[in-house]
KEKE-3310 file (N, C-alpha, C; in steps of 0.2 Angstrom, whole numbers, plus 5000, padded with zeros to 4 digits):
npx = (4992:4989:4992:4987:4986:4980:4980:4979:4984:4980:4988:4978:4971:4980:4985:4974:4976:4988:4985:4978:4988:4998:4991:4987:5001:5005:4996:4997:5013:5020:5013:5011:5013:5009:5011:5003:5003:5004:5011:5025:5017:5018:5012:5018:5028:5024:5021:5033:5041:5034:5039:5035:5032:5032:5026:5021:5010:5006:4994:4983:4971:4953:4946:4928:4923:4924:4939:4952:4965:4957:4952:4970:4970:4962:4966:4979:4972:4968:4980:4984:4977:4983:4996:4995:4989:5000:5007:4999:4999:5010:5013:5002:4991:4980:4971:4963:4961:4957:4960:4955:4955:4961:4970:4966:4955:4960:4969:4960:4949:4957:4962:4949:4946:4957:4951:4951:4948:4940:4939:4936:4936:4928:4931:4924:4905:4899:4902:4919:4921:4930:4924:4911:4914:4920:4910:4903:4911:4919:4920:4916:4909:4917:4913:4914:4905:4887:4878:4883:4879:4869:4873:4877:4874:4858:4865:4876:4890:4888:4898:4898:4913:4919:4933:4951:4964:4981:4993:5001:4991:4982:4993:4998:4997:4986:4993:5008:5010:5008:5018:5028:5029:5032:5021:5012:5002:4993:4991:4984:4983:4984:4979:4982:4979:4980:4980:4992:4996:4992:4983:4980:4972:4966:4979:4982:4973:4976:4988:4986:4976:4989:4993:4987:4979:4982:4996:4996:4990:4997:4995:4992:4998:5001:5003:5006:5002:5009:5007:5016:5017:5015:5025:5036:5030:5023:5030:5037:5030:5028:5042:5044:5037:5034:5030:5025:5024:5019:5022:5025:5026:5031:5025:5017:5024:5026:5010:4999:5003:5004:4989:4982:4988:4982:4971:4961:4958:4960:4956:4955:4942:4944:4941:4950:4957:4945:4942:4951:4955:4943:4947:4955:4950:4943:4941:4935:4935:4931:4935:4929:4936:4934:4935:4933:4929:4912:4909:4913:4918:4913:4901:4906:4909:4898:4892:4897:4896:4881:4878:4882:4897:4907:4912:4908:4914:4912:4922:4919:4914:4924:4933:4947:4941:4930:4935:4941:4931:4927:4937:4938:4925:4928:4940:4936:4928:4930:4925:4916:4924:4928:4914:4914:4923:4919:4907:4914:4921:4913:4911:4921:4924:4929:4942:4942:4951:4955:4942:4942:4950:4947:4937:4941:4950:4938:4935:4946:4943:4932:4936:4939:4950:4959:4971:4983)
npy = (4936:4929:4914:4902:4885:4868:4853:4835:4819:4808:4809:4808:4821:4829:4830:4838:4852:4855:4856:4866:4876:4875:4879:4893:4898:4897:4906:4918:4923:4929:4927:4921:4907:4894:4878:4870:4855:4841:4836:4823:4818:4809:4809:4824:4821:4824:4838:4844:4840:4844:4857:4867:4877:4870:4869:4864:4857:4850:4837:4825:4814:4815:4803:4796:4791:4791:4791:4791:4791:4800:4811:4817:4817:4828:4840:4839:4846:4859:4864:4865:4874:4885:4884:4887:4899:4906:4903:4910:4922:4925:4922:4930:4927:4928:4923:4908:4889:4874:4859:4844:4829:4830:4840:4853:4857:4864:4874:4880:4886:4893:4904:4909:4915:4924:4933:4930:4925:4911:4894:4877:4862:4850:4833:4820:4812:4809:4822:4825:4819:4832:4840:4842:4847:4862:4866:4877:4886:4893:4903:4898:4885:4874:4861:4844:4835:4838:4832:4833:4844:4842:4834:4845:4859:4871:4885:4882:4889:4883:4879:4869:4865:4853:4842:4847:4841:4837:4846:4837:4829:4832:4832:4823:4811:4800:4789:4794:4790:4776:4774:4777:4769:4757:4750:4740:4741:4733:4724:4723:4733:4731:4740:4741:4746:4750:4761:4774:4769:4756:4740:4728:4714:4717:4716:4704:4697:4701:4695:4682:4682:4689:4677:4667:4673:4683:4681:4673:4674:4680:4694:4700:4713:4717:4731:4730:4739:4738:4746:4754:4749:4734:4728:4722:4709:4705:4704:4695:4684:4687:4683:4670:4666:4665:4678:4680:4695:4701:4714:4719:4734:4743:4757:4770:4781:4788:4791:4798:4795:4780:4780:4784:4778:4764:4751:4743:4748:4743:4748:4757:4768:4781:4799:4807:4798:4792:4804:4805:4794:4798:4808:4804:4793:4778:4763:4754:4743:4744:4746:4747:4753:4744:4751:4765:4779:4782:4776:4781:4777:4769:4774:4786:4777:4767:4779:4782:4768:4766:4773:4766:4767:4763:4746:4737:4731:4725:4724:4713:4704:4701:4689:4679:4674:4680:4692:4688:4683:4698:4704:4695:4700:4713:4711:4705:4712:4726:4737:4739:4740:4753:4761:4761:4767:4780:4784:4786:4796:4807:4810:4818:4835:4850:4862:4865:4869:4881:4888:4886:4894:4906:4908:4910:4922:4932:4929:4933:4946:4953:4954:4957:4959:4956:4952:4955)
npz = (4786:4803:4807:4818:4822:4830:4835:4835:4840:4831:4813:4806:4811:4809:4796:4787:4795:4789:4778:4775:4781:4772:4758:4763:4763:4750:4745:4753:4754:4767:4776:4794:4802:4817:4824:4837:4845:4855:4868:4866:4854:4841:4831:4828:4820:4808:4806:4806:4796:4784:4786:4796:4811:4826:4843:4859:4869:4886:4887:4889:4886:4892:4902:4901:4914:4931:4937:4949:4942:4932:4936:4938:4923:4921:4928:4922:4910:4912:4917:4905:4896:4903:4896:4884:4885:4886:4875:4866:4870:4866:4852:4845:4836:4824:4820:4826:4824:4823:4824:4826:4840:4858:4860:4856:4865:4876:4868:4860:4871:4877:4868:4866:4877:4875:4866:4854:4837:4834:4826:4823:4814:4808:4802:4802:4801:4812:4827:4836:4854:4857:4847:4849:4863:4862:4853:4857:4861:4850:4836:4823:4818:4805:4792:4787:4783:4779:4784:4796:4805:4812:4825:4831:4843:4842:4841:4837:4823:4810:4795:4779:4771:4768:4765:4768:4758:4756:4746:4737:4732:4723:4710:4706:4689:4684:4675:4678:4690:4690:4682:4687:4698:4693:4687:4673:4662:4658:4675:4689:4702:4718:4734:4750:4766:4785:4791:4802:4812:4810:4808:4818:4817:4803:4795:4800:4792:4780:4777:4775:4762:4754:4753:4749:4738:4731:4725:4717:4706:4691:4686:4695:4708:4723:4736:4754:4768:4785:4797:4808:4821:4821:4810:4811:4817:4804:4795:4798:4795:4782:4778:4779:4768:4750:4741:4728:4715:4729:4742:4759:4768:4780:4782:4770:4762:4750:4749:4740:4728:4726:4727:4718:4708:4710:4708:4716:4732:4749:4766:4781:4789:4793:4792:4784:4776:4767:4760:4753:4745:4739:4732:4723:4716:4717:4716:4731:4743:4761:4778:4792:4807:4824:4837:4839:4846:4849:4837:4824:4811:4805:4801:4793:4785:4779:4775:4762:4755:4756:4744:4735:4734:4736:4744:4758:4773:4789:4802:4810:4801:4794:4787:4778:4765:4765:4760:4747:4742:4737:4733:4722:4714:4708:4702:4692:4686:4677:4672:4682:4692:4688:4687:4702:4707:4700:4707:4719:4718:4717:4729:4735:4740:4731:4735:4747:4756:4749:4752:4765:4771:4766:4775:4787:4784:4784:4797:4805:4801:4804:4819:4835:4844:4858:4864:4875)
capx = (4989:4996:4988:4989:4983:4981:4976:4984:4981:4983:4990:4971:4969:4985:4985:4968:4979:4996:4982:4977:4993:5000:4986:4990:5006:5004:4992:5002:5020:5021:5010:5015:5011:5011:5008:5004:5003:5005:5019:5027:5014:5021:5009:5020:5034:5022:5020:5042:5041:5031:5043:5031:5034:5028:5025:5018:5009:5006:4988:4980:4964:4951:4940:4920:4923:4926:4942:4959:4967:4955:4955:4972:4971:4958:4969:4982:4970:4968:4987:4988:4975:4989:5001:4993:4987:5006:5007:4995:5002:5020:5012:4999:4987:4974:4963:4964:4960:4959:4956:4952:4961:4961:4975:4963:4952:4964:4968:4955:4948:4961:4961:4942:4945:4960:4947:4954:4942:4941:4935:4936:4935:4928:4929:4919:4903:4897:4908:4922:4920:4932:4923:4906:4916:4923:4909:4899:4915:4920:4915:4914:4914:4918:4911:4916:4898:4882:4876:4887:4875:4861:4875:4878:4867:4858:4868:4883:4886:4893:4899:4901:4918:4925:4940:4954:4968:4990:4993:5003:4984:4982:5001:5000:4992:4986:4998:5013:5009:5008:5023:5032:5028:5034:5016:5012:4993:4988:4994:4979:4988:4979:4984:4979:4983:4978:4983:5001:4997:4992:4977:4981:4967:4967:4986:4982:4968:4979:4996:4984:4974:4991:4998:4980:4975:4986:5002:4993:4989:5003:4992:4990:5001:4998:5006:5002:5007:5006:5008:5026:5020:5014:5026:5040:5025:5016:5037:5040:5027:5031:5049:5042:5033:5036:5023:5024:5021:5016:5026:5022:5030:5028:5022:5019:5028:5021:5003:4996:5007:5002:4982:4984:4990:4979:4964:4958:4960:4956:4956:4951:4939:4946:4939:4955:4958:4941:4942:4959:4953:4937:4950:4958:4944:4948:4935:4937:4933:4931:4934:4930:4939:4925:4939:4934:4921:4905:4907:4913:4923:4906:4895:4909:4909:4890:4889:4899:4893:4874:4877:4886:4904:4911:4911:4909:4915:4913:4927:4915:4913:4930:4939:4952:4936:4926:4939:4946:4926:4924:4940:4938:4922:4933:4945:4934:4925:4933:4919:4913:4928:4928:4908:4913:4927:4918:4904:4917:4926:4907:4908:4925:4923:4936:4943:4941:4956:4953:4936:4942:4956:4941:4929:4945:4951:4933:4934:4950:4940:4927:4940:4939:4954:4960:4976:4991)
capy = (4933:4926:4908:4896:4877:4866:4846:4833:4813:4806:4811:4813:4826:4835:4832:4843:4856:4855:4858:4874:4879:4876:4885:4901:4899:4896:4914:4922:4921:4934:4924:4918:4902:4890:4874:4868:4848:4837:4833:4816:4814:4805:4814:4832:4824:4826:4846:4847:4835:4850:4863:4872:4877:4866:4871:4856:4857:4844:4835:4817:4812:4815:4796:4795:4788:4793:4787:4797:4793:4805:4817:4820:4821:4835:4845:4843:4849:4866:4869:4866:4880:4890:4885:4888:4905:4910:4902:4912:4929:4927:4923:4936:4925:4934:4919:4901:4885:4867:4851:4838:4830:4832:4847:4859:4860:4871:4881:4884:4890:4899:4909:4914:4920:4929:4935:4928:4923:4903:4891:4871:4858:4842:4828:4817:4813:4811:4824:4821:4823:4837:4846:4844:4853:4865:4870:4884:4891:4893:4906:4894:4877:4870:4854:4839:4833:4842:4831:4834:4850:4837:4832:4849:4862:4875:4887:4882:4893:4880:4880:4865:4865:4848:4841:4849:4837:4838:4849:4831:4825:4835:4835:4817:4811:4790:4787:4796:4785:4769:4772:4779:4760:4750:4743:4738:4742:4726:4723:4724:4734:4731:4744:4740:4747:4750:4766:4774:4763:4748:4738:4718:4711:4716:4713:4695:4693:4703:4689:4680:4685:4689:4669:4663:4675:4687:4679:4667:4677:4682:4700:4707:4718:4720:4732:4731:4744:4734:4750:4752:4744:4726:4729:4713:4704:4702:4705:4686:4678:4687:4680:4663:4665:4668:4681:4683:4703:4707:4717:4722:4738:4747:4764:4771:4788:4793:4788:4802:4790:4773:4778:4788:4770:4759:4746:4741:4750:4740:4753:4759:4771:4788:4802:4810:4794:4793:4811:4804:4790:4799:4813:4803:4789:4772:4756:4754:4740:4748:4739:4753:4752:4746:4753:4771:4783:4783:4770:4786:4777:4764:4780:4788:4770:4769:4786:4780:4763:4767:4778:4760:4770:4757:4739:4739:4724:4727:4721:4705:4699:4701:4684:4679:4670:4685:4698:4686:4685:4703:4704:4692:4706:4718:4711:4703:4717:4731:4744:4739:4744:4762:4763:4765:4774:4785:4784:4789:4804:4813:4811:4824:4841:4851:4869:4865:4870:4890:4890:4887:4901:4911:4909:4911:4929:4934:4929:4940:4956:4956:4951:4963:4955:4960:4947:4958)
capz = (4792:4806:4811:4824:4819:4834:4829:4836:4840:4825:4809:4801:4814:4809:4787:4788:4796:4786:4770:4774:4782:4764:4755:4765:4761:4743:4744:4756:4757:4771:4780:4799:4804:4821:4825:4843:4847:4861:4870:4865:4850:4834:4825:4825:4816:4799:4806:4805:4790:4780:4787:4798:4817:4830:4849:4861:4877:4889:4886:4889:4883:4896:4901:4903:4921:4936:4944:4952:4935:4926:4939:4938:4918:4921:4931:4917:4903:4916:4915:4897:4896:4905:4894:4877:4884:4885:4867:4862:4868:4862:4845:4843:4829:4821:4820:4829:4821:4827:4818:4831:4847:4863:4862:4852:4869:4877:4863:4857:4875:4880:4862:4866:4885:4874:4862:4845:4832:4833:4822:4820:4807:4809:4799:4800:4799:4818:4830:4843:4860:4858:4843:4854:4871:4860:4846:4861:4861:4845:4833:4816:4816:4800:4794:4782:4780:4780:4790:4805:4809:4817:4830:4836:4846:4836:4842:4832:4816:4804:4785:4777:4769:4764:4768:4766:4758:4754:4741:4733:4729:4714:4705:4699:4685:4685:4673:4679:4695:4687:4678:4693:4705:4686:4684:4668:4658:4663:4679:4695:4709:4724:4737:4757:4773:4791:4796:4801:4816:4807:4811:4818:4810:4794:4794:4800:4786:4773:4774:4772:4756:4749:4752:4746:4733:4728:4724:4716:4700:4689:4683:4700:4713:4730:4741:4762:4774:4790:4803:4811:4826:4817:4804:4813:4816:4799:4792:4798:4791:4774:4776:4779:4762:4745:4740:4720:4714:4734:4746:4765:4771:4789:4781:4764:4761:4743:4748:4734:4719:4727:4728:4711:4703:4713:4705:4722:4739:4753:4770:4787:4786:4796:4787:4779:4771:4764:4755:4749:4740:4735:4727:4717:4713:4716:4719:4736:4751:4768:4782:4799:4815:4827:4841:4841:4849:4844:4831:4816:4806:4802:4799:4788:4780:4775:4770:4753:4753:4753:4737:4729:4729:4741:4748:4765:4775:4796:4802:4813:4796:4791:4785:4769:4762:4764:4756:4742:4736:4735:4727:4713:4708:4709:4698:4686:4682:4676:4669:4688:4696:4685:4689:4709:4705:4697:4712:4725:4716:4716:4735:4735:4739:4729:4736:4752:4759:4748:4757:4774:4770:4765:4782:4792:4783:4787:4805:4805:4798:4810:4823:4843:4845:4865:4867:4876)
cpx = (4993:4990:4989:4983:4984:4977:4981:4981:4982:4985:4984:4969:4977:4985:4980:4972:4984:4992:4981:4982:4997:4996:4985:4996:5008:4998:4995:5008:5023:5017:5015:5012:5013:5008:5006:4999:5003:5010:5021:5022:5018:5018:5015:5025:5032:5024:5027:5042:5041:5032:5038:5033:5029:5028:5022:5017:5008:4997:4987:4974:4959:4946:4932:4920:4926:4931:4949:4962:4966:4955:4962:4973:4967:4961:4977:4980:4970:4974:4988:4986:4979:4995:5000:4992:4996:5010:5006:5001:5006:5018:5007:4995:4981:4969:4969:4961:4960:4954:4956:4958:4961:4966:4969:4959:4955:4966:4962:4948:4949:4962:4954:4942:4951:4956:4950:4950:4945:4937:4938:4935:4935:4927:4925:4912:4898:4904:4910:4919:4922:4929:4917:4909:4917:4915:4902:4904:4919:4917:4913:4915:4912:4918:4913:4909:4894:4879:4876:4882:4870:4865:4876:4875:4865:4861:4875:4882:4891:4891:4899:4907:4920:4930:4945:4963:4975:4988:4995:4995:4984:4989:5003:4995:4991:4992:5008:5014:5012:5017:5030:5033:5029:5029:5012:5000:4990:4986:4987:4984:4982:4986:4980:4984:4977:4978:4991:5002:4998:4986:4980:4975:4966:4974:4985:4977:4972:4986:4993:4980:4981:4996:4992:4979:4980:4992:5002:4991:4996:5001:4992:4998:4997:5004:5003:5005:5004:5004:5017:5023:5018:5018:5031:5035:5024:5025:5038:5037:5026:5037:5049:5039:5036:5030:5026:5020:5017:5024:5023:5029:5027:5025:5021:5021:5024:5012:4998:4997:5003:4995:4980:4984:4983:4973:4958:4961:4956:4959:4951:4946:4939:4943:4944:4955:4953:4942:4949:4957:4946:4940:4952:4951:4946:4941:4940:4933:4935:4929:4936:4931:4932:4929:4938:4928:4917:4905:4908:4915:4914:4902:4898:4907:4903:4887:4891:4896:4885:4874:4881:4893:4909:4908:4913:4908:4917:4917:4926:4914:4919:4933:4942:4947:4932:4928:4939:4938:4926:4929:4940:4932:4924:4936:4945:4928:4929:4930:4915:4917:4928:4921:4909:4920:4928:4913:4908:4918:4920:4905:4915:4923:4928:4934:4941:4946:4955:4947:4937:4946:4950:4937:4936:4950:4944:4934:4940:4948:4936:4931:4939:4945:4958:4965:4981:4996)
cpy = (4929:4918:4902:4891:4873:4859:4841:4821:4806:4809:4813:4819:4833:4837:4839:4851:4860:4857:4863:4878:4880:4878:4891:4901:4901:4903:4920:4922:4923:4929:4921:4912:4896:4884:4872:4859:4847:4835:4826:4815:4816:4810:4821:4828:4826:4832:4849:4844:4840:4854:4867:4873:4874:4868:4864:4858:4850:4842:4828:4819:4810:4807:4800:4793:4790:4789:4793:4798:4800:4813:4823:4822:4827:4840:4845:4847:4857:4869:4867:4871:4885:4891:4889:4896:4911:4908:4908:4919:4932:4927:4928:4934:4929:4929:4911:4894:4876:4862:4845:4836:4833:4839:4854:4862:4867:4875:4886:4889:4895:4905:4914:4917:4926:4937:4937:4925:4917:4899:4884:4867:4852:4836:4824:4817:4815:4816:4821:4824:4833:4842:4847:4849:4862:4871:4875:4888:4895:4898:4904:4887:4875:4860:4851:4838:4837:4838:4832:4840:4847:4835:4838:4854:4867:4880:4889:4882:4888:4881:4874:4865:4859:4847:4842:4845:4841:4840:4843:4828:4829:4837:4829:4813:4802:4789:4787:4790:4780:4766:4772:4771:4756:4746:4744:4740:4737:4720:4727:4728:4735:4734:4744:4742:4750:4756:4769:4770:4758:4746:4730:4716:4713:4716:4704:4691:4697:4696:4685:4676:4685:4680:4664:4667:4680:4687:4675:4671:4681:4691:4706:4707:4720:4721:4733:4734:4741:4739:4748:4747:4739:4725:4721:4708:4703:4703:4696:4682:4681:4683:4673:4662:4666:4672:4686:4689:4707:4710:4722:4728:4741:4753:4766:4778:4791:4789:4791:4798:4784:4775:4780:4783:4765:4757:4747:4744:4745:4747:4755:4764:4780:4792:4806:4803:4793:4799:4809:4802:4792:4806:4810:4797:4784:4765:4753:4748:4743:4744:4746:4749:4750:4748:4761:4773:4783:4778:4776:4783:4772:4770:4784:4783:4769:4774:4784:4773:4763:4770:4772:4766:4767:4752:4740:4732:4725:4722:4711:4700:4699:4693:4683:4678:4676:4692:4697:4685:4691:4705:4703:4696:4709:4717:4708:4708:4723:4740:4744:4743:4751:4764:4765:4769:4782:4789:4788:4795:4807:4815:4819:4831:4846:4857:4868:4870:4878:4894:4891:4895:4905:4914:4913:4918:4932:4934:4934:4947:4958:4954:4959:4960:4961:4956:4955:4952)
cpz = (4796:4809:4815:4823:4828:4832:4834:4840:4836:4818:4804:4806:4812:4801:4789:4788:4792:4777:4772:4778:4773:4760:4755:4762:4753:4741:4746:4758:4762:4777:4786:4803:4809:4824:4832:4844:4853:4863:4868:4859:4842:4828:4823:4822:4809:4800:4803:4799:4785:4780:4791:4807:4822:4839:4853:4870:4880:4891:4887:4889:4891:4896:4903:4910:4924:4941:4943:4948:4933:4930:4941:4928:4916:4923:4924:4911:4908:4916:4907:4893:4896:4900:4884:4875:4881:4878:4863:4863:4866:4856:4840:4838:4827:4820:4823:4824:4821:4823:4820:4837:4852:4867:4859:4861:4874:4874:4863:4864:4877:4873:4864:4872:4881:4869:4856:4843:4833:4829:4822:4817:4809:4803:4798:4801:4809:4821:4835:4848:4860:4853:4848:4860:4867:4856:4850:4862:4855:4840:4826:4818:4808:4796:4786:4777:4783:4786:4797:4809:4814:4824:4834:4839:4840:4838:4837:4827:4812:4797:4784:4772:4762:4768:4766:4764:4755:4750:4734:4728:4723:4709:4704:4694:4686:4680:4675:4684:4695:4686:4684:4698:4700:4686:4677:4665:4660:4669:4684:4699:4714:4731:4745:4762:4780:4795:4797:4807:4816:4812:4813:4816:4805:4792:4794:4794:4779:4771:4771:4764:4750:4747:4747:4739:4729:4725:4720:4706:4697:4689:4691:4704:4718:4733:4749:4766:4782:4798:4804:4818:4826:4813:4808:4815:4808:4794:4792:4796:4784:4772:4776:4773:4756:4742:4733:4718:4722:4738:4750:4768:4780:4786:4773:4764:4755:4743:4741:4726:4722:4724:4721:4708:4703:4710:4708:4727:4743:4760:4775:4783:4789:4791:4782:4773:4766:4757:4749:4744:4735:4728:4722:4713:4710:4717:4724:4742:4757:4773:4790:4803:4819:4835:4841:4843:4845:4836:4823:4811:4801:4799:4795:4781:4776:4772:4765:4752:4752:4747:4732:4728:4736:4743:4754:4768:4782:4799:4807:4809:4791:4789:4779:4765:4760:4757:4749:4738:4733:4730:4721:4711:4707:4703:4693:4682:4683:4676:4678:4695:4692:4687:4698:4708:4705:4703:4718:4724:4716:4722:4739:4736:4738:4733:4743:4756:4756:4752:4763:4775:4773:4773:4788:4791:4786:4794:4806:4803:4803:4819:4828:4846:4852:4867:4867:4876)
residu = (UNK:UNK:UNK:UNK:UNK:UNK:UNK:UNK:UNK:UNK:UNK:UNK:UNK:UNK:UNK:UNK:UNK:UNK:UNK:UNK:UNK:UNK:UNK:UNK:UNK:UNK:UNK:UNK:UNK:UNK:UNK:UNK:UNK:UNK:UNK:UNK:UNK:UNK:UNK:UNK:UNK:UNK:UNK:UNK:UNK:UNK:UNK:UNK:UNK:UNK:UNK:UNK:UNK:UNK:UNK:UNK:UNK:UNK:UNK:UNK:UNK:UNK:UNK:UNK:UNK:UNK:UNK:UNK:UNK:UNK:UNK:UNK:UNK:UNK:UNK:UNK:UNK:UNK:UNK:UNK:UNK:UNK:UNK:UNK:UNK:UNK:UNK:UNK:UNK:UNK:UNK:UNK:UNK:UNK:UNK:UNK:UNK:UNK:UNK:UNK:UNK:UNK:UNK:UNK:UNK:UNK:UNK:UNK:UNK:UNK:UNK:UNK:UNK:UNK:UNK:UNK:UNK:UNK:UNK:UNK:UNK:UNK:UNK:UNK:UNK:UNK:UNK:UNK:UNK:UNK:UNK:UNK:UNK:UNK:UNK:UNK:UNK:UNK:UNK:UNK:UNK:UNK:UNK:UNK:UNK:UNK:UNK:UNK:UNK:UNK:UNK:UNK:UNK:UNK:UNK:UNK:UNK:UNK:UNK:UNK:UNK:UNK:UNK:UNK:UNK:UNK:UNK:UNK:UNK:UNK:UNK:UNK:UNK:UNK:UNK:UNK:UNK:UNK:UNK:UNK:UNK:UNK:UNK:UNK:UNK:UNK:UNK:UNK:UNK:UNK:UNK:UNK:UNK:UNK:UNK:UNK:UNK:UNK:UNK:UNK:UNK:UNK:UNK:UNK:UNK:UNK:UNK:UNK:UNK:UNK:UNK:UNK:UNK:UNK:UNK:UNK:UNK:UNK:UNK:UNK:UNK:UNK:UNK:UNK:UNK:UNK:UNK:UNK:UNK:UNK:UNK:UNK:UNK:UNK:UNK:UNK:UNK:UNK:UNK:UNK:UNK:UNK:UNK:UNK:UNK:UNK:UNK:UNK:UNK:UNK:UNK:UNK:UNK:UNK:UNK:UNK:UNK:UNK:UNK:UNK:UNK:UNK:UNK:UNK:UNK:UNK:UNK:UNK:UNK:UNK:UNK:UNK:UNK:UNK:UNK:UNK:UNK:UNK:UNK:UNK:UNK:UNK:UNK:UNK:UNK:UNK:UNK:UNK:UNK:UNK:UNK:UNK:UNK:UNK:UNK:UNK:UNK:UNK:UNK:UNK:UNK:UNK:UNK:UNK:UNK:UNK:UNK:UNK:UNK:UNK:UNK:UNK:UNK:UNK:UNK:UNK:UNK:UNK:UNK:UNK:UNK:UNK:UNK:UNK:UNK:UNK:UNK:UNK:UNK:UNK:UNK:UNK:UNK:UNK:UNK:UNK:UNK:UNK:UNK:UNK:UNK:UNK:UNK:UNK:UNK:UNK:UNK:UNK:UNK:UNK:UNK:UNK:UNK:UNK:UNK:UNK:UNK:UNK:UNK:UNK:UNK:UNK:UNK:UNK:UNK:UNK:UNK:UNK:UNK:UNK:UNK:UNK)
# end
């Protein structure tokens, strides 16, 4: 099979991708595979990172309002169309596949004016703009949650899939973990972060949790990924402190071993990250971005907390007071942390990534495929 992924914006709109590009590969060794991102976005360095080829057109995010600005970001998304189509033709894909972001609109357009089977993958629970523009063009859209079908017309033929996470999530066991980050059987490891961007408020209530709360017990471990771009912010007022068993970094690298180890996760609520922690199965506080559209990260966020398989703390009620109660349940009960645990990991949909293959070999069988 030959497939072209396009995803781009953030790094949960690319993983998705880079999982079922590794699933093909891992089925078909022959398999030819191409990525196409945005120009200047951080996100493709995962796509080079995972060894996979990258292409990049030129894309900005279209606004709601009406001003010369967005008029001319209209007329760039019309030549990225242009550019994609010549994408398209030089690589010849047997089926198309876009997993959020503002670059998927022109692919996945100019794919179906080429007449290539195309299909989508949304994560979360409400869709983006870009899935809604996209999912009357589309010949599949693929979805996280069941629910998501009520957000889009009836016209659109979806599956429910699952999210399809790194191949890393299932090849370490909790203990290898554990033993991997030197934390002892009875040592709490509380593992918190913001993002690969970082969140400032919960950087500014994390220093603090870890000066008040954390540092303060001999038993616990807390690691804080503050983002790279608050990481010398929330750096200086670590170095101005002595913070007993914690350590703040700008990014985590082995996130699959950290959350694999982890007691307590505290965390945005993006939907890759969800699936993450619901794969491995951790007792979890979730604290959603209230800075994104349509408010998803809150409506990812209650979907696990109504079912009691997370604490959910909106970030208006966020302070150290707030967190460091919910902690100390957390960390006084044990059998309470292993009950949401166990809660979370039943919200996982395994085989996601073999399914999507599936739908997406199909679309290549019934393919009229008319690209010169």
């Amino acid at each position: 099979m030959k497939l072209l992924l396009c995803g781009g914006g953030t790094a949960g709109h690319v993983n998705p991708a880079i999982a079922v590009a590794e699933e093909l590969k891992s089925k078909d060794k022959d398999a030819e595979i191409l990525f196409i991102g945005r120009e200047g976005g951080k996100e493709n360095e995962v796509v080079t990172r995972a060894g996979f080829e990258l292409k990049t057109i030129k894309i900005e995010g279209i606004r709601r309002s009406f001003t010369t600005d967005n008029i001319r970001r209209i007329i760039t998304a019309l030549k990225a169309k242009t550019s994609a189509e010549k994408i398209i033709k030089e690589f010849h894909p047997d089926v198309i596949l876009g997993t959020g972001g503002y670059v998927c609109w022109p692919v996945i357009s100019a794919g179906k004016a080429l007449g290539i089977p195309t299909a989508v993958h949304e994560s979360n629970i409400t869709p983006g703009m870009t899935t809604k523009l996209v999912s009357g063009k589309c010949d599949l859209i693929l979805l996280n949650h069941e629910r998501t079908k009520d957000y889009l017309g009836s016209k659109a033929k979806c599956v429910t899939v699952g999210n399809p996470l790194r191949q890393d999530f299932g090849r370490i066991s909790r203990g290898e973990a554990r033993k991997k980050l030197g934390l002892s059987k009875d040592e709490i490891f509380i593992l918190s972060f913001g993002g690969s961007i970082g969140a400032k408020r919960l950087n500014e209530v994390m220093t603090e949790v870890m000066d008040e709360h954390s540092s303060k017990i001999k038993a616990i471990r807390h690691l804080h990924a503050s983002g790279k771009r608050y990481y010398s912010e929330a750096e200086k007022k670590y170095i101005d402190k002595t913070y007993l068993g914690c350590r703040i970094v700008p990014y985590i690298d082995n996130m699959p071993t950290a959350l694999r180890a982890a007691d307590i996760v505290i965390c945005r609520c993006g939907a890759v990250t969800l699936s993450e922690i619901s794969a491995v199965g951790v007792a979890s506080i979730l604290i959603p971005s209230p800075n994104v559209s349509g408010n998803h990260q809150l409506k990812n966020a209650k979907h696990l907390s109504d079912g009691g398989a997370g604490v959910l703390i909106e970030e208006k009620n966020l302070s150290k007071e707030t967190l460091i109660n919910k902690l100390l349940e957390l960390e006084n009960d044990e059998n309470g942390r292993k009950s949401r645990a166990k809660k979370i990991n039943a919200f996982y949909k395994e085989d996601a990534s073999k399914l999507i293959i599936e739908e997406l070999y199909s679309l290549k069988k019934g393919s009229k495929k008319t690209v010169s």
